[in-house]
C-alpha positions, 0 to 999 in steps of 0.5 A: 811880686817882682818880675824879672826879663831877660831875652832867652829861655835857657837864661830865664830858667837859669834865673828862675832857680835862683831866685825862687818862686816869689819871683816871676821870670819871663824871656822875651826872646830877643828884639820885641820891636825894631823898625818897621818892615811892613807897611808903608813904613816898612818901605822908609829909609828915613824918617824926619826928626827935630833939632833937639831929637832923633827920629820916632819911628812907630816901632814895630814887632819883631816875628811873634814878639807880640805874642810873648809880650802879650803872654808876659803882660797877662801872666804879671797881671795875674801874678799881680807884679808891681815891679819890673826888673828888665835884665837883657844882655849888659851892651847896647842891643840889650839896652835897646830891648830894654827901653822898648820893654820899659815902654809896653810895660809901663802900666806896671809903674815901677820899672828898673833896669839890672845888669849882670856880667855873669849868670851866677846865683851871685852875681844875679843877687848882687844886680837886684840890689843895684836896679838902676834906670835904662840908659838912654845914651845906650838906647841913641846909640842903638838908635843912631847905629839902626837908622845909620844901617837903614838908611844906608842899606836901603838906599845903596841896595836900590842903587846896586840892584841896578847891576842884580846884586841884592844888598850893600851894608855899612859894615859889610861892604867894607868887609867884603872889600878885604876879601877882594883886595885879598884875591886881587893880590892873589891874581896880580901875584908873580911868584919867584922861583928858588933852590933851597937846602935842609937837614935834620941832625940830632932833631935840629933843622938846619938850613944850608946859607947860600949867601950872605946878605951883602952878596951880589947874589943873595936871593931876593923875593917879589917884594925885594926881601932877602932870604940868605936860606934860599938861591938862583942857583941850582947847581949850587944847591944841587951840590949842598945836597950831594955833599950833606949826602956824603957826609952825613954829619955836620960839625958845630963852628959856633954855638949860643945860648939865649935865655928868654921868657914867655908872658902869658895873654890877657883874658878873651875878648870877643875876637881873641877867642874867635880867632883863638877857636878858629886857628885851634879847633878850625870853628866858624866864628858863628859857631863858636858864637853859638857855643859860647852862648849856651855857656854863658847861658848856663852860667859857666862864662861871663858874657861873650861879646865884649872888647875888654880884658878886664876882670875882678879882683875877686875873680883874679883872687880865686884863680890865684888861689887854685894856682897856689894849690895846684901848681905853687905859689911860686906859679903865681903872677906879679900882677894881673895881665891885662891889655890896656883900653884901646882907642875903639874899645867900649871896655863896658864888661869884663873879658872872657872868663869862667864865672868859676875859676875853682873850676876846671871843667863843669858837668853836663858839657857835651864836647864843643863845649867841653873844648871851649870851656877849657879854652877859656879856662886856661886862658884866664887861669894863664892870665893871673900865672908867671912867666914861663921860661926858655932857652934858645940854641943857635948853631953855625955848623959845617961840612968838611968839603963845602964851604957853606955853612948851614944855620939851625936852631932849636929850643927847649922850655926850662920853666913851664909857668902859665903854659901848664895852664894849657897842659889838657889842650896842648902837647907838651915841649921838650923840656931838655937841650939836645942830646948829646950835649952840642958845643962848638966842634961837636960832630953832628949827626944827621938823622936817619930817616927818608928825605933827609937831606932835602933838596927843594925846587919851589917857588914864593906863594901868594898871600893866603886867603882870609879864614873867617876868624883871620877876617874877624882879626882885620875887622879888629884891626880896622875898627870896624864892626864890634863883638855883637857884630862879627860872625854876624857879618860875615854869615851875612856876606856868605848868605848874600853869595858875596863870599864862598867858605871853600876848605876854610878860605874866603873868596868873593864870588863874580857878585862880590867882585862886581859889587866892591869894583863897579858900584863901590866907587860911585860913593868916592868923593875925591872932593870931600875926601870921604869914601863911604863904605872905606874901613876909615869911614866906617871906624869913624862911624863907630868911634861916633856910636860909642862916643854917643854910648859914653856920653860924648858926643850929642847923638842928634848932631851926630845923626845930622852929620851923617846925614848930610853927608850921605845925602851928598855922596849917594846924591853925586852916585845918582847923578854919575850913574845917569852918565854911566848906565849899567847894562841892566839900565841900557 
């Protein structure tokens, strides 16, 4: 009898019903072991290795691991399973799980290794068929990233608890160091006051034009950028608002048209749907995370943590289908939308997209899922569809008595393309140019409605705050951190009181402050150039983990480097704290 484990129990039952009775599937819950916690080990940071070998640490179990690794060794003896298929998630913690579950069950001899990007009846099927082994540069790396975390954890979190701040982390420090740059950019800003101007007519805005960008008095920002909509002058901007009054009605001096189109976006990758769902439904990335989790579990979506926008043909070719029929062939797109791999991108899975393309909204969602499922199904559907099609209208206008003219611009979509994709979750635009017809000299209307014209006193606003799916973005964009580990992160920094979550908006408490501006720099080394807890440096820890992963890079020379490394940085920490005692040490 074969044996089949995969990590959860909702996955387990799942597979259980496709493959049948013959089949004995088990989940073992996550990481059955990890390194140790307890005993004298549990207090190590390091452990020795060989020229030729990482460390080899004595594993130990993860919270009640043994027990289930126990109940699944009993019930394969007594079904007399003489195979075993190890199916834990298709990435690098899952391979990791993997190896230790080949290791404690080898009494059972013939143990393989099956992946899957989608929990179909097929896709299940199609991975028995393809058993492999258990891919041992997915294991070192694993391994690299935990001794990396473990030694850096440890030793820096000792160090920074002589200022009673509980923990630093290779990839959370980093992190927290964005958000205080942010709210130090916040403090340090110098707003700058203006007038402005604006008017509805015909349902156009229009922005009163102070000042042309040679003038010698056009309005400038903090940063020295123009705004020619803006002014210093309030008398001149109380008059602009007197004669809009009186008037009434602007006269159109120039009008153009442009003609543009709309590609649709990739497929999701594992931040583009966190920041999706959070601007869109205002989610935590944790709980889109959770969400995405029991669609994936339930067989709806391919695997969730992936940085890849590919997809398969077959997919492509269904979603092309239901396009035809829904909507026209004419819907369908030239070719697949797919961003390119970039550097820091594993691209190991498939990106984002329901296992069924045909459809539109499964049965037994409750309403989270419900709105997520779509979101990614009108993603991947747009994916494969043709651009849509707009029009834009610029307009110069004018008042009879004032001499400054006022810009407006409007738009309207011509074509609706892959945004039909979207029509169930967003509201649909106006699809006609204004009316009336507007062409230079028409007479234009302000609207009737309270607080139009509007006169505006205000000043320039600080940067804003990160949201938490605004901070996933920045991880991105810094290479720092991958799809397994960005609500991750940030739960941990929100959990550890570095950061608060007020109205959505991220802000690094008194210990995060102390954290990222006293004890940070002691790990900065002008001379080797290297900052230990930079975003540059912790890139290149992760360009290092995946180069391992591929094959590349000897993952015992790139575990000594960092090493050696860190040994010099936290050694020169030591020595400048004795210089520098904290208060606690005084």
């Amino acid at each position: 009898m074969d044996l089949v484990i995969v990590e959860s129990g909702a996955k387990a039952k799942t597979i259980q019903k496709y493959l049948g009775k013959n089949v004995l599937v088990r989940a073992s819950v996550g990481h059955v072991q990890d390194l140790p916690t307890k005993g004298k080990d549990g207090s190590k940071a390091l452990w020795s290795h060989t020229d030729t070998s990482l460390p080899d640490p004595p594993w130990g179990w993860t919270e009640r691991a043994e027990k289930t690794v126990k109940r699944i060794i009993s019930d394969s003896r007594r079904k007399k399973v003489d195979r075993v298929l190890i199916a834990t998630d298709p990435d690098r913690e899952g391979e990791f799980i993997a190896w230790r579950l080949a290791e404690l069950l080898s009494e059972f001899g013939d143990i393989q290794r099956i992946t899957f990007n989608e929990i179909t009846e097929t896709a299940i099927k199609e991975a028995l068929q393809a058993a492999g082994t258990v891919d041992m540069n997915l294991v070192d790396a694993a391994k690299v990233r935990r001794f990396m975390d473990r030694l850096i954890g440890y030793r820096t979190s000792r160090f920074a608890r002589s200022w009673n701040l509980s923990s630093m982390g290779r990839v959370q420090t980093p992190t927290l160091g964005f958000v205080v740059k942010r709210e130090k950019e916040i403090q340090k800003f110098i707003p700058t006051p203006y007038w402005a101007v604006q008017a509805i007519a015909s349902g156009i805005d229009f922005r009163v034009r102070f000042h042309d960008k040679d003038d010698s008095l056009v309005w400038k920002d903090e940063k020295g950028k123009i705004n020619v909509h803006r002014t210093n002058d309030s008398n001149l901007a109380n008059k602009a608002y007197e004669y809009l009054n009186l008037e009434s009605q602007l006269t159109a001096k120039t009008v153009s048209l442009n003609d543009y189109k709309r590609r649709p976006k990739p497929p999701f990758t594992t931040d583009t749907l966190l920041q999706a769902s959070g601007s869109k439904y205002s989610w935590r990335p944790s709980n889109t995370m959770r969400i995405a989790q029991g669609l994936y579990e339930a067989g709806h979506i391919t695997y969730m943590r992936t940085d890849s926008t590919r997809t398969s043909a077959s997919s492509r070719d269904k979603a092309k289908n239901f396009i035809t029929s829904k909507w026209g062939s004419g819907f369908v797109g030239k070719g697949s939308v797919s961003g390119k791999p970039k550097s820091g991108v594993q691209d190991a899975h498939e990106a984002i997209r329901p296992t069924n393309p045909l459809s539109e909204l499964p049965n037994g969602l409750d309403e989270s899922q419900t709105r997520l499922y779509r979101l990614i199904w009108s993603r991947f559907i747009a994916s494969q569809m043709c651009d849509s099609e707009w029009t834009s209208m610029k307009i110069q206008a004018q008042l009879e008595t004032f001499d400054k003219l006022l810009d407006g611009d409007t738009k309207w979509r011509v074509k609706p393309g892959w945004e039909s994709a979207f029509e169930v979750i967003d509201r649909a635009p106006p699809s006609s140019p204004p009316s009336p017809e507007i062409t230079e000299g028409s007479k234009i209307k302000l609207d009737n409605k309270e607080g139009n014209p509007k006169l505006i006193e205000d000043q320039t606003k600080p940067p804003a705050r990160y949201t938490q799916h605004g901070l996933v973005a920045l991880m991105k964009s810094e290479s720092i951190g991958r799809p397994s580990t960005y609500a991750a992160t940030i739960k941990k920094l929100l959990d550890r009181k570095y950061c608060s979550d007020t109205k959505g908006r991220l802000k690094p408490t008194k210990e995060g402050v102390l954290l990222c501006d006293e004890v940070v720099p002691f790990y900065d080394s002008e001379k080797e150039k290297i900052s230990l807890f930079s975003s540059s440096f912790t890139s290149e820890m992760e360009s290092d983990l995946d180069l391992i992963e591929s094959g590349v890079k000897d993952s015992v020379r790139v575990w000594d480097d960092f090493v050696s490394s860190f040994r010099g940085l936290h050694e020169k920490a030591l020595e400048m704290k004795k210089e520098r005692p904290t208060r606690r040490q005084i």
